[in-house]
N, C-alpha and C positions, 0 to 999 in steps of 0.2 A: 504474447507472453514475454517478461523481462526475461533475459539471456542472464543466465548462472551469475555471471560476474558481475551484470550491475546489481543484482540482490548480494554478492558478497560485499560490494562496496557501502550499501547503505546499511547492513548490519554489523561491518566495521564501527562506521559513521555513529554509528546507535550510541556505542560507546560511551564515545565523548559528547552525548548529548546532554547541555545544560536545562532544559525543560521543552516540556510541551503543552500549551495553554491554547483553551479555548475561549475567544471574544464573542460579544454579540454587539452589536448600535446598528452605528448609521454613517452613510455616505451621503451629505446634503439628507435631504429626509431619507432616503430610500433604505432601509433595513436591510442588515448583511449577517449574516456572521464568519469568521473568522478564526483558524488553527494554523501554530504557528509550531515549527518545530525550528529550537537558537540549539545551536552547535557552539562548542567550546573556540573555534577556530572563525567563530563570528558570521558562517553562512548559516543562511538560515531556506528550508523548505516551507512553505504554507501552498494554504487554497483559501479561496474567501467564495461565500453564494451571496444573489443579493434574494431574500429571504422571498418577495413575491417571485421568482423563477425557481429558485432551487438549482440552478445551473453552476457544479462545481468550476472554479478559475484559477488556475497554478500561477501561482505569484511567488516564484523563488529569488534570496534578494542577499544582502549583505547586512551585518551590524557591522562599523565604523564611530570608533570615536563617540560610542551614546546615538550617534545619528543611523534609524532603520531605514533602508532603502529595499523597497520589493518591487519587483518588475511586470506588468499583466503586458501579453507578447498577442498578437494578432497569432491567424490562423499562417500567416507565412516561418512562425517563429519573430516576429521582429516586435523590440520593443514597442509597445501603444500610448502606454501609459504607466505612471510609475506611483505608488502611497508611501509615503514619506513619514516620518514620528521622529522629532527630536528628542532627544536626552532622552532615551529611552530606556527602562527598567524592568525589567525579568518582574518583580515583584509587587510594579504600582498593577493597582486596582482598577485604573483609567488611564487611555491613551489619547491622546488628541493627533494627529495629523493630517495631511490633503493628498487629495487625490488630484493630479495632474495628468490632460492629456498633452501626452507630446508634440501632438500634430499641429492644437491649438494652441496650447497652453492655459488652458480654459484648470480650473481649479475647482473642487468643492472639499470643503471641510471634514474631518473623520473623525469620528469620536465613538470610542467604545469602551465596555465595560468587560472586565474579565469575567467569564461562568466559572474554570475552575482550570485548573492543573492537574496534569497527571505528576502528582510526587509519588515518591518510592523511598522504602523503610521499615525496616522489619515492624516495628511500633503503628504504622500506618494501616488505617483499613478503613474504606469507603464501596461505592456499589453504585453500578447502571449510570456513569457516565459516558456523554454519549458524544463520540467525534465524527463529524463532516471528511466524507471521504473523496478522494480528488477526480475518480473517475464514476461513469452514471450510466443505467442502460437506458436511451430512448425515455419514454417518458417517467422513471421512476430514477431515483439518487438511493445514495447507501448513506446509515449513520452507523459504527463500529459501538457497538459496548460493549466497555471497559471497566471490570473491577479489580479491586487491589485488597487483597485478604493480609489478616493481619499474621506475622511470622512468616509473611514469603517476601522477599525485598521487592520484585519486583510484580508489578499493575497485567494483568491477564486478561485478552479478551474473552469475553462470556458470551457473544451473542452479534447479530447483525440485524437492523432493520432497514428493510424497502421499501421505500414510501414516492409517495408520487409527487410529482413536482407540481407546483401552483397552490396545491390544496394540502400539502405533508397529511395525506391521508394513510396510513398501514396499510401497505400492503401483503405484507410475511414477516413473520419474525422470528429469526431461527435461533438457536441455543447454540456455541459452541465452545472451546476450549482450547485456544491459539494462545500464542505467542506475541507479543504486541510488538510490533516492528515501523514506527515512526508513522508515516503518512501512508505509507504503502503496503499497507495489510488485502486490499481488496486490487482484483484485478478482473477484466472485461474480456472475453474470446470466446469463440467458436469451439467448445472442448470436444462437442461429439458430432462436429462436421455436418451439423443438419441446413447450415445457415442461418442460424438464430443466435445470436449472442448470450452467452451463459454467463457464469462469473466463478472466480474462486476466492477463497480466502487463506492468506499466509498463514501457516501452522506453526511451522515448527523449523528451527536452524540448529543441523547435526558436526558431525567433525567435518571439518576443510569446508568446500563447498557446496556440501550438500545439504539440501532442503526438501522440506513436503509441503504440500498445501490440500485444502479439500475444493473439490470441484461442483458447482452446485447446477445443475443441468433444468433447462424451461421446458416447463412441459404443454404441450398448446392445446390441450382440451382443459386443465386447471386454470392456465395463467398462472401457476406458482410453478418454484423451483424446488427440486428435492436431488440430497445428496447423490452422488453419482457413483458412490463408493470404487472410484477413479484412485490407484494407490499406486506409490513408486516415490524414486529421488529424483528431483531436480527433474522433473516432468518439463518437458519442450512439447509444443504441439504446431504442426506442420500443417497448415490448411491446405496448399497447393498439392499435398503427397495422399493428404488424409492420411496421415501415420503420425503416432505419440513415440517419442523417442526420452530414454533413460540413458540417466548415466549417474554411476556410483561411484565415489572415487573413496579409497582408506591409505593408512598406512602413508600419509604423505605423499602421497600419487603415486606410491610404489604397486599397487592395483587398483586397476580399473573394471569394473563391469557397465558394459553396454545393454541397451535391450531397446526392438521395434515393437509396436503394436499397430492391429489397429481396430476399429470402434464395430463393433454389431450389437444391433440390439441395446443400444448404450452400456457396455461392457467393454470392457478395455481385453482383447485377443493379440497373447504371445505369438509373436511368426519371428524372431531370431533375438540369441541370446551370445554376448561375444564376455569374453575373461582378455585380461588385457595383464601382462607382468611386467616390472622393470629388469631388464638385464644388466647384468651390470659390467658387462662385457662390450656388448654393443651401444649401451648408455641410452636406450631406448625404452618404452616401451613394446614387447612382444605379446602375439598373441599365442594364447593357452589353450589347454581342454577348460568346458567353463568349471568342472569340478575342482581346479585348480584356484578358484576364486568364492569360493563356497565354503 
């Protein structure tokens, strides 16, 4: 699971986010599609699939001067190869650029067409768009949908679908009522320690940094996933310990509350609960009775 602080960073980031669009075409023949999140400060996040795998690929890159540059990294992290778009435009309809391996220099052609942007505006209202998301369990990918009701400024996710890779067969399609948070709404772990990979999806960003998300747990006699009713701030989840660990912070970090769990029965079971106070004496945090933080 992402650590507290890199989810406060990208819903900083959210901010000053100048758009988020989805592409479809082509690399040399081979069909892709493509989601791009442009930052006001000219970084930009995506993923791109090439449509017969369905296999999501983190391509984060730079805008420069009209010129895009995105990065696809090998499994060491190192760059492989780079997709390139000159004079590039938040707004055209169509992009053209190549895809370049590094090693060789070998090229093919890009060309793509926009599906649609997620804009925001109290006047705005659209329904069941649907974004390519960066991470994937085994043989199934995730698509996020996203609607934008009119009178609320900002695009809400309504729903997730799990679909299988090769064939974008349905596999489950759940309903829900999140918070849309750039590229990284969906996330991949072990929540109830069975050794199965589950998933959650980003809910909700409260004061400071604390967050919720819902935890959707595999079940192996379905093959579907069903809610875990998993609840807490800023959930961490410990595979090595099998313990789910909280932390709530208010007040400017002036208190803190902690809390362990751990899973039976896929149920999340309280075993300690800590109050944490700022002194202002000691310039610390100290710890409390927990009805001190309550």
């Amino acid at each position: 699971m992402k650590p507290t602080l890199f989810l406060l960073t990208i819903l900083l980031a959210s901010y000053n986010l100048l758009g988020q669009t989805s592409y479809t075409g082509y690399i040399d023949k081979y069909p892709i599609e493509l989601v791009a999140n442009i930052f006001s400060d000219g970084d930009i996040r995506a993923i791109y699939a090439y449509s017969n795998f369905d296999e999501p690929i983190v391509i984060n890159g730079k805008l420069l001067q009209g010129r895009l540059t995105l990065f696809e990294k090998d499994k060491m992290g190192n760059n492989k190869a780079t997709l390139t778009f000159e004079n590039f435009n938040t707004q055209s309809d169509k992009l053209e650029g190549n895809w370049t391996d590094l090693g060789t220099g070998k090229q093919l052609k890009i060309s793509l067409t926009k599906s649609f942007a997620i804009d925001q505006g109290n006047n705005i209202e659209w329904k069941d768009r649907e974004l390519l998301q960066p991470v994937s369990l085994g043989d199934n990918y995730f698509k996020l949908i996203v609607s934008k009701a009119k009178d609320e400024f900002y695009a809400r996710v309504t729903g997730i679908k799990i679909l299988e890779k090769k064939t974008d067969r349905l596999i489950q399609q759940i309903d829900l009522e999140c918070q849309l948070m750039g590229l990284n709404n969906v996330n991949v772990d072990d929540y109830n320690f069975d050794g199965i990979d589950d998933f959650s999806v980003f809910e909700s960003s409260y004061a400071g940094p604390n967050t919720s998300s819902l935890y959707f747990l595999y079940n192996r006699k379905t093959g579907k996933y069903f809610d875990s009713g998993f609840s807490g701030t800023s959930l961490e989840f410990d595979s090595k310990a099998k313990r789910i660990y909280e932390r709530n912070q208010c007040c400017a970090g002036a208190s803190v509350t902690t809390a362990e769990y751990k899973v039976v029965n896929n149920k999340m079971v309280l075993l300690k609960e800590r109050c944490f106070k700022w002194d202002e004496k000691k310039q610390e945090l100290v710890e409390r009775n927990i009805k001190d933080c309550q």
